[in-house]
Structures are given as C-alpha cells and as structure tokens.
DRENDO-1510 file (C-alpha; in Angstrom, 1 decimal, always signed):
<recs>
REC; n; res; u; v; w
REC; 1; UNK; +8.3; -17.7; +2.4 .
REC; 2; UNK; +11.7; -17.7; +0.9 .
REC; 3; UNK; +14.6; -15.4; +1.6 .
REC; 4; UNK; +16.5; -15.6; -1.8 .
REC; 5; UNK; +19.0; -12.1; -1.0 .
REC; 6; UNK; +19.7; -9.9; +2.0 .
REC; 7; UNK; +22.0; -6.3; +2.4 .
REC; 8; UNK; +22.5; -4.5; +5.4 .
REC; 9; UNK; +21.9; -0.7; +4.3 .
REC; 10; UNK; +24.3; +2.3; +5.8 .
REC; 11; UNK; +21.7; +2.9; +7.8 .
REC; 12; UNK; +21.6; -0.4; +9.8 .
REC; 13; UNK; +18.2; -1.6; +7.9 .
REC; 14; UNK; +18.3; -4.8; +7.0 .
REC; 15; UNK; +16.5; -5.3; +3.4 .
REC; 16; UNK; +15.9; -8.6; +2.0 .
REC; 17; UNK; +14.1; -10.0; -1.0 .
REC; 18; UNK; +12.1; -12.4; -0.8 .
REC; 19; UNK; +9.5; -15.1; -2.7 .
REC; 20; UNK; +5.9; -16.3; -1.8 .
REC; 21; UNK; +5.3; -19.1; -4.2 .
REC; 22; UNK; +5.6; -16.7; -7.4 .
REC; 23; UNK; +5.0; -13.7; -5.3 .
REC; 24; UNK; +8.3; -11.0; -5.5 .
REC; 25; UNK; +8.6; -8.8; -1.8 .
REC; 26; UNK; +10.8; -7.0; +0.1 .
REC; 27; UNK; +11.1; -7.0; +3.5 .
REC; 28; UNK; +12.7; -3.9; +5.9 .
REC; 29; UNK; +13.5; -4.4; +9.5 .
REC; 30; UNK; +14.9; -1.9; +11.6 .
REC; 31; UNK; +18.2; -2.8; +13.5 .
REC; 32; UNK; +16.2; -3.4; +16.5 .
REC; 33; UNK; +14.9; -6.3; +15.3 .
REC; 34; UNK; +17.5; -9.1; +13.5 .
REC; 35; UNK; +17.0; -11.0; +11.3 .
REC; 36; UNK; +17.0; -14.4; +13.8 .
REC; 37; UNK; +17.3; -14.4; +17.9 .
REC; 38; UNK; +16.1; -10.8; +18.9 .
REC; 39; UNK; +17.0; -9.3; +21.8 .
REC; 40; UNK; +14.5; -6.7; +21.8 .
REC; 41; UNK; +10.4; -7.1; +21.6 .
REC; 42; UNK; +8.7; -7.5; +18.6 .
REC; 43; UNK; +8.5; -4.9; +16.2 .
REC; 44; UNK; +5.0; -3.6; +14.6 .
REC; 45; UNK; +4.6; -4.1; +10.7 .
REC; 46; UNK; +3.6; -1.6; +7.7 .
REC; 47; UNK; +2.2; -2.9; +4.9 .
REC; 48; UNK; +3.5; -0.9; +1.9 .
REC; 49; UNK; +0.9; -1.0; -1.1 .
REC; 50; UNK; +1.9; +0.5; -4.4 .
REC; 51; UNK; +0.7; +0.5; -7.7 .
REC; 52; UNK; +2.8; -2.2; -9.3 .
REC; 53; UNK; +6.5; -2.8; -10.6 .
REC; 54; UNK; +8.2; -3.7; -8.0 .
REC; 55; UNK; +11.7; -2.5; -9.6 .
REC; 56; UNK; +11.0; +0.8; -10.5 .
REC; 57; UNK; +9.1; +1.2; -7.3 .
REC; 58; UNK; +11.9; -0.1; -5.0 .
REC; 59; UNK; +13.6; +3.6; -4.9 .
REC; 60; UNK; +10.6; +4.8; -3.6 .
REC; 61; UNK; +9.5; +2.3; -1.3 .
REC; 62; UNK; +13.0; +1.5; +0.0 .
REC; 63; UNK; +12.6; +5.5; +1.2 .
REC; 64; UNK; +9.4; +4.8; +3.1 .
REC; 65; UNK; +10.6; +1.8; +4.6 .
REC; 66; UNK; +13.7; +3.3; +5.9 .
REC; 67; UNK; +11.8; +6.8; +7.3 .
REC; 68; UNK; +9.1; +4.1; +8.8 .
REC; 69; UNK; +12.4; +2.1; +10.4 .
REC; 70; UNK; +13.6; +5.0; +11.9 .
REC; 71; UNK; +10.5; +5.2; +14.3 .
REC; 72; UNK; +10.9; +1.2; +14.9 .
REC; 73; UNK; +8.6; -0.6; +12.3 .
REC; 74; UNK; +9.4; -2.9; +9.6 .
REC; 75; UNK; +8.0; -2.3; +6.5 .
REC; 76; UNK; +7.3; -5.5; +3.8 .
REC; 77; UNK; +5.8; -4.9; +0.1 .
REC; 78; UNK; +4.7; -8.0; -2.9 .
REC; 79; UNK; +4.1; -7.5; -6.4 .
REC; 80; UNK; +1.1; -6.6; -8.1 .
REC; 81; UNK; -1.0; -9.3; -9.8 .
REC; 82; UNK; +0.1; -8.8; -13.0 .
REC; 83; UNK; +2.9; -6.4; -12.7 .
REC; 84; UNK; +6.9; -7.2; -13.0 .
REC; 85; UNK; +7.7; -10.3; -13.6 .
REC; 86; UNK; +4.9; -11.9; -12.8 .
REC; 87; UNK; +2.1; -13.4; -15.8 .
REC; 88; UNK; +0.0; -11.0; -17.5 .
REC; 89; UNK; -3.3; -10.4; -16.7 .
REC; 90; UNK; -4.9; -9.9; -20.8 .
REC; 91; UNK; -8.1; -8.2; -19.6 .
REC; 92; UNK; -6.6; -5.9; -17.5 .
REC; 93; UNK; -4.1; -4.8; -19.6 .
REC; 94; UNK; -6.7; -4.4; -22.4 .
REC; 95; UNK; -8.7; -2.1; -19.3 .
REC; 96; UNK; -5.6; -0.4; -19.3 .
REC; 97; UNK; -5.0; +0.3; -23.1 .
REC; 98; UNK; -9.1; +1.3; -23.3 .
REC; 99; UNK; -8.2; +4.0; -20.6 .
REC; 100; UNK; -5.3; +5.4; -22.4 .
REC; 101; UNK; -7.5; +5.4; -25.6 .
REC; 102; UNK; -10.2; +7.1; -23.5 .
REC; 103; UNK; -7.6; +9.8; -22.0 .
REC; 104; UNK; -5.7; +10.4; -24.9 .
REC; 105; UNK; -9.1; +11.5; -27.1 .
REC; 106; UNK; -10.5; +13.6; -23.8 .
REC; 107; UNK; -13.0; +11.1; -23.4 .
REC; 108; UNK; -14.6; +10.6; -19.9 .
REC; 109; UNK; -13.3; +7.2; -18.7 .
REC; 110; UNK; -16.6; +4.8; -18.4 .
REC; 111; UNK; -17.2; +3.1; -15.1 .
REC; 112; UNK; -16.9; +0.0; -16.6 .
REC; 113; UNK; -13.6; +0.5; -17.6 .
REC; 114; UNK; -12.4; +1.2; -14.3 .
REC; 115; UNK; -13.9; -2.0; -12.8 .
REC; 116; UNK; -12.2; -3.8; -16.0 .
REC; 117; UNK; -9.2; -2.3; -14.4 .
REC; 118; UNK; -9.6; -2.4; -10.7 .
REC; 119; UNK; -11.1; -5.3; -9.3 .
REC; 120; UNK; -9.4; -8.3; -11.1 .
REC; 121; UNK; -6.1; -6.8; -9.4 .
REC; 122; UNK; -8.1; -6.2; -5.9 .
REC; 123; UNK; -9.4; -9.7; -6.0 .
REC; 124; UNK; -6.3; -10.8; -6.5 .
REC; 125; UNK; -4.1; -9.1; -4.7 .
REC; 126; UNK; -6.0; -8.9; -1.3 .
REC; 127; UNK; -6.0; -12.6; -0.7 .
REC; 128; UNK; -2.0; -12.4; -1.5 .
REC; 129; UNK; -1.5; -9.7; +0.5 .
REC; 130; UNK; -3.0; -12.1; +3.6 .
REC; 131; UNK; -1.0; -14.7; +3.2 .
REC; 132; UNK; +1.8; -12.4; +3.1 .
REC; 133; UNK; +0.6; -11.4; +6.1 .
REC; 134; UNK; +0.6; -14.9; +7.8 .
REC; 135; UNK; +4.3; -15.4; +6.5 .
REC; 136; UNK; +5.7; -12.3; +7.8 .
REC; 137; UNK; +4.3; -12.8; +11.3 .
REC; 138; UNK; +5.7; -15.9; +11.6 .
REC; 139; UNK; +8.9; -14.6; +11.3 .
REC; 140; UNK; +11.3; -13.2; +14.9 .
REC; 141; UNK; +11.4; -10.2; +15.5 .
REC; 142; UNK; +7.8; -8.9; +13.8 .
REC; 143; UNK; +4.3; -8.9; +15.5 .
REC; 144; UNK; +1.3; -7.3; +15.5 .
REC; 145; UNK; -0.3; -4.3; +15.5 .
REC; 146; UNK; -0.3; -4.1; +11.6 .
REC; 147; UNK; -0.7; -1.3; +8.8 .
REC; 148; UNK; -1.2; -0.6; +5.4 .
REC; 149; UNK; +0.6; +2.7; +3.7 .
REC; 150; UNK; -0.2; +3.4; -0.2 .
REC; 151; UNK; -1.9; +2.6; -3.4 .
REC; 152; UNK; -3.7; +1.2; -5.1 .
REC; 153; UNK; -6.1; +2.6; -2.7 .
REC; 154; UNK; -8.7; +0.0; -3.6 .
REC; 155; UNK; -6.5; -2.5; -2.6 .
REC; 156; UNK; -6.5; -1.0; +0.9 .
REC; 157; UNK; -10.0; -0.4; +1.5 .
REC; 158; UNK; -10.5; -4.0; +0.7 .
REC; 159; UNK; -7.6; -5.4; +3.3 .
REC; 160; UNK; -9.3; -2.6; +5.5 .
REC; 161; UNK; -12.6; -4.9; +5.8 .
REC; 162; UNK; -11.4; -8.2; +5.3 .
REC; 163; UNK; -7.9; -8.4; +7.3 .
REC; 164; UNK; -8.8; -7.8; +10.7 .
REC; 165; UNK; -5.4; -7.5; +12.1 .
REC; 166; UNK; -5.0; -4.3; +10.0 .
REC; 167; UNK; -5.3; -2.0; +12.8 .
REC; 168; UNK; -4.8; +1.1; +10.6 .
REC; 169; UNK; -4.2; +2.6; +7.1 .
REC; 170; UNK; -2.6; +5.5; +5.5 .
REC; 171; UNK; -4.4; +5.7; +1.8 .
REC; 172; UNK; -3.3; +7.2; -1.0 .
REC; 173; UNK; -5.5; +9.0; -3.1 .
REC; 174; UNK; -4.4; +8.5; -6.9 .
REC; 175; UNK; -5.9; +5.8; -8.4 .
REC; 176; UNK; -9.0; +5.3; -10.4 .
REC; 177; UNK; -12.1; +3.4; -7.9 .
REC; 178; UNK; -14.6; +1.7; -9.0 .
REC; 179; UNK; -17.9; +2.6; -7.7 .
REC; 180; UNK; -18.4; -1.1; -5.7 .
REC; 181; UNK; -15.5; +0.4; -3.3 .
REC; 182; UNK; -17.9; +3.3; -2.2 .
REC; 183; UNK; -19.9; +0.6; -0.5 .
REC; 184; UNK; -17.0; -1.4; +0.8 .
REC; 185; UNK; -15.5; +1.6; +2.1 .
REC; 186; UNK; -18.5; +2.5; +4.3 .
REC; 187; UNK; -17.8; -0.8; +6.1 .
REC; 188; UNK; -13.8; +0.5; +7.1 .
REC; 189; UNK; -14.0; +1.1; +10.5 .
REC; 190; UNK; -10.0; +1.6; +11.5 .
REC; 191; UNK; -8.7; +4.9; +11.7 .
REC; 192; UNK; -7.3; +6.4; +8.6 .
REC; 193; UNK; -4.9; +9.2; +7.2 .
REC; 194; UNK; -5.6; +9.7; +3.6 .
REC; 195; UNK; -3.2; +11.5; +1.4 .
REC; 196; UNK; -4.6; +13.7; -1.4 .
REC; 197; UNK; -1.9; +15.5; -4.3 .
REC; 198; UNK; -5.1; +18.2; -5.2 .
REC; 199; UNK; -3.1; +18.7; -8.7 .
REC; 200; UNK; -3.1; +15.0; -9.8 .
REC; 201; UNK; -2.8; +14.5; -13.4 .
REC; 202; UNK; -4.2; +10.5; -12.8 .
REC; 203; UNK; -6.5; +10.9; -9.9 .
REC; 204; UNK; -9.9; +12.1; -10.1 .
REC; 205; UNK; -10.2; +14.5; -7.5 .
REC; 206; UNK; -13.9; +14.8; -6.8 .
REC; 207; UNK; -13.8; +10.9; -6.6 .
REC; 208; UNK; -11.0; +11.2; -4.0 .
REC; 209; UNK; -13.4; +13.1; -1.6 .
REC; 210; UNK; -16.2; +11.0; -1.8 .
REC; 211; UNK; -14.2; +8.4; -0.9 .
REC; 212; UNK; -13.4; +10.0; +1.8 .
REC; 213; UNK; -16.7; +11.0; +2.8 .
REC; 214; UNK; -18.0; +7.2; +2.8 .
REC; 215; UNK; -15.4; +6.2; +4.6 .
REC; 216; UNK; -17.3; +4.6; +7.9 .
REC; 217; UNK; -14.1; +5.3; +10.3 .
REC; 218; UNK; -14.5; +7.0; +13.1 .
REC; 219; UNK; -11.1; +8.7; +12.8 .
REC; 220; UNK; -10.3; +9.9; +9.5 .
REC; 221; UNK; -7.9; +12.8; +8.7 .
REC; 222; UNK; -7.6; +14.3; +5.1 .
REC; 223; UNK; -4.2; +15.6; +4.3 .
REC; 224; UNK; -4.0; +17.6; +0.8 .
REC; 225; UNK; -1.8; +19.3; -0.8 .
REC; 226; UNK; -1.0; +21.1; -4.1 .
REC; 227; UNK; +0.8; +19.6; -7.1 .
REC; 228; UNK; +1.2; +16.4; -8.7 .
REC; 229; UNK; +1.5; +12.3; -8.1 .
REC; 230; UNK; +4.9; +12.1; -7.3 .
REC; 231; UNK; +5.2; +16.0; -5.6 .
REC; 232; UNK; +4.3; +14.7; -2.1 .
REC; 233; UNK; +5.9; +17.1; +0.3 .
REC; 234; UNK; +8.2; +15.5; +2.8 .
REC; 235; UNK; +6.0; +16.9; +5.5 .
REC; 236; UNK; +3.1; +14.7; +4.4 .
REC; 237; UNK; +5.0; +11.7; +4.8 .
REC; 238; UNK; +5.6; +12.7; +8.3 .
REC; 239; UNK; +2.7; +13.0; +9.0 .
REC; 240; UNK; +2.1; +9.3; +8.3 .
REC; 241; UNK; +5.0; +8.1; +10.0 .
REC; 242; UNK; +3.3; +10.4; +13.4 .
REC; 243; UNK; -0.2; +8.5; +12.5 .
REC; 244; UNK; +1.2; +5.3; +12.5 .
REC; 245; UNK; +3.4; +6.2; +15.7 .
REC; 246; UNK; +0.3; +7.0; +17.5 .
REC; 247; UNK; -1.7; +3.8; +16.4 .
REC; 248; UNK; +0.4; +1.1; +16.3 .
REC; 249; UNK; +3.0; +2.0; +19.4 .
REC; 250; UNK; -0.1; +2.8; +21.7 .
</recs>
C-alpha cells in the first residue's frame, strides 16, 4: 500500500488516497487514531462498498466515512474492477449496454445478463477487497473487528462468506443479483442490516426481499423506506452507524 496524498478535513478526519498495485482507495481515520504513533487503542474498520467511480462517488462516501468517524471507526473504500481509471472490462460493459438495450425497450432483463454483469466484477473485486484488507490492518492505529457498508450488494454477500474477519455488514439493496448469490447468501452467517429505497428506479424490489429471506444470518434487520436510490433518509444511515456501534464496539 502506497500513500500517494493526505488532508486533514475541518472536522479533524484525516483522509488520504491511496494505491494498491493499480488499485485507487481512500482511507478515513478518525482523529483518535493518527496517522503513525497512536496514543489511543486501535480503532475498528468499515469497509465501504459502492458501485464504482471512485470520483463521483467520493462526495458520497467521504459523508459516510466522516458520520462513521464520529462514532470512532475508520472507514477505507478501492475501485471497482473496471470502473475509474482503472482497464475496461469489454464483457461487462457489453452486459451493461445489453441491460440498457433491454430497459430502454421495457424488456425483462434476462438472468443471463445479469450474471454477464455481476460476477466478473464480484470475482474480481472480492479477492481485492482482501488484500485490501491485509494492507489496512497492517497499518497503526486500525484493528479488527471489521465491516462492510454498501453496494454492490453482491460484492458483500461474497466478502460475507469468504472473509472471515468481516464480523458484520450493512447491505444495500439496489443492484441487480444474480441468481448464484441466493445460494451464497444462505451461507452468510454475520448479523446484517439491509437497507431497502421501496421506490427504486434500478433495483428489483421483489428480488431485494428474497434476498433477504435467504439470508442464513441469525440477526437480520430489514430497514425500508419510500422513494428513490439516492433518497436515503438521514435516519437510515443512523441506523447503520447504531448497528455497527453495537457490533463492532461490543
């Protein structure tokens, strides 16, 4: 890992870019915990998934990461395989023009579109968001326990099984899923908040629930509400930050 920029916000957060081999992030760390030397513990870590384009996401994740420092986490996000900067991925984005196509005419979108669309980027991303992982835990100042907040919410039922030091997740609903993650998300076991916009113009609503429903977790909470992707109410996110209080602080 690479620090290649750092800014101290008005807030006392310390945000700094970073690289992993070709691999944009960001990492947010709350003023108790420096960037070298702490003198306080160790600070839990969230995860912040998102659904790629890191740059026009940043205004939107910088706002997570800074509620999430205020209750004493740090908060780190990467790119998405194929998103940004980074190389295209040619099948994917031909998934993605098939889906517009499909949309666009009122077409149902095929199943095999979605997996066209979803799993390269899961199979990718999962094994970078690990080594992420390693990286970040290295560092002063960061330990364990660890969660993942956000989309694409394949992404996160995959690090859900796989990553055991993911000790819980907040999951949001909005993104298409193929129907492989129904049987990978009966094997998620941590507790889980999932957030649900009911009026979503991308998200397939029924899906959402079943999703839900397979979910193997013993403690799941569903928390919907009316109107569209980006209309989240600030009291949802609130809700998350109190989930993730009560999980990874215990």
């Amino acid at each position: 890992m690479h620090f290649t920029s750092e800014q101290r916000l008005d807030d006392g957060v310390l945000e700094r870019e970073f690289t992993l081999g070709d691999i944009p992030g960001i990492l947010w760390t709350p003023p108790s915990a420096p960037a070298s030397a702490p003198a306080s513990a160790p600070v839990p870590l969230i995860l912040l998934g998102h659904p790629g384009g890191l740059d026009r996401m940043r205004p939107r994740l910088a706002a997570r990461a800074r509620h999430s420092a205020a209750e004493g986490f740090a908060s780190a996000t990467v790119e998405l395989p194929g998103s940004g900067a980074r190389p295209r991925l040619p099948a994917v984005e031909q998934a993605r023009a098939d889906l517009r196509r499909a949309v666009e005419a009122g077409e149902p979108v095929s199943d095999d579109i979605v997996d066209r669309l979803v799993l390269p980027l899961v199979d990718k991303a999962v094994p970078e968001w690990r080594a992420a992982l390693d990286a970040l835990l290295a560092l002063p100042g960061i330990d364990g326990p660890v969660g993942y907040s956000g989309g694409v919410i394949s992404v996160g039922v995959r690090l859900a099984v796989v990553e055991p030091r993911i000790s819980a997740a907040a999951l949001f609903a909005g993104s298409y899923v193929p129907r492989v993650m129904f049987e990978e998300a009966r094997r998620v076991t941590v507790p889980l908040h999932v957030l649900l916009q009911w009026d979503d113009e991308g998200n397939d609503r029924q899906a959402a629930l079943d999703l839900f429903d397979a979910f193997g977790s013993e403690e799941k909470a569903l928390n919907a509400n009316m109107g569209g992707h980006t209309g989240v109410p600030q009291h949802a996110g609130e809700a998350a930050d109190r989930f993730f209080t009560r999980h990874l602080k215990s």
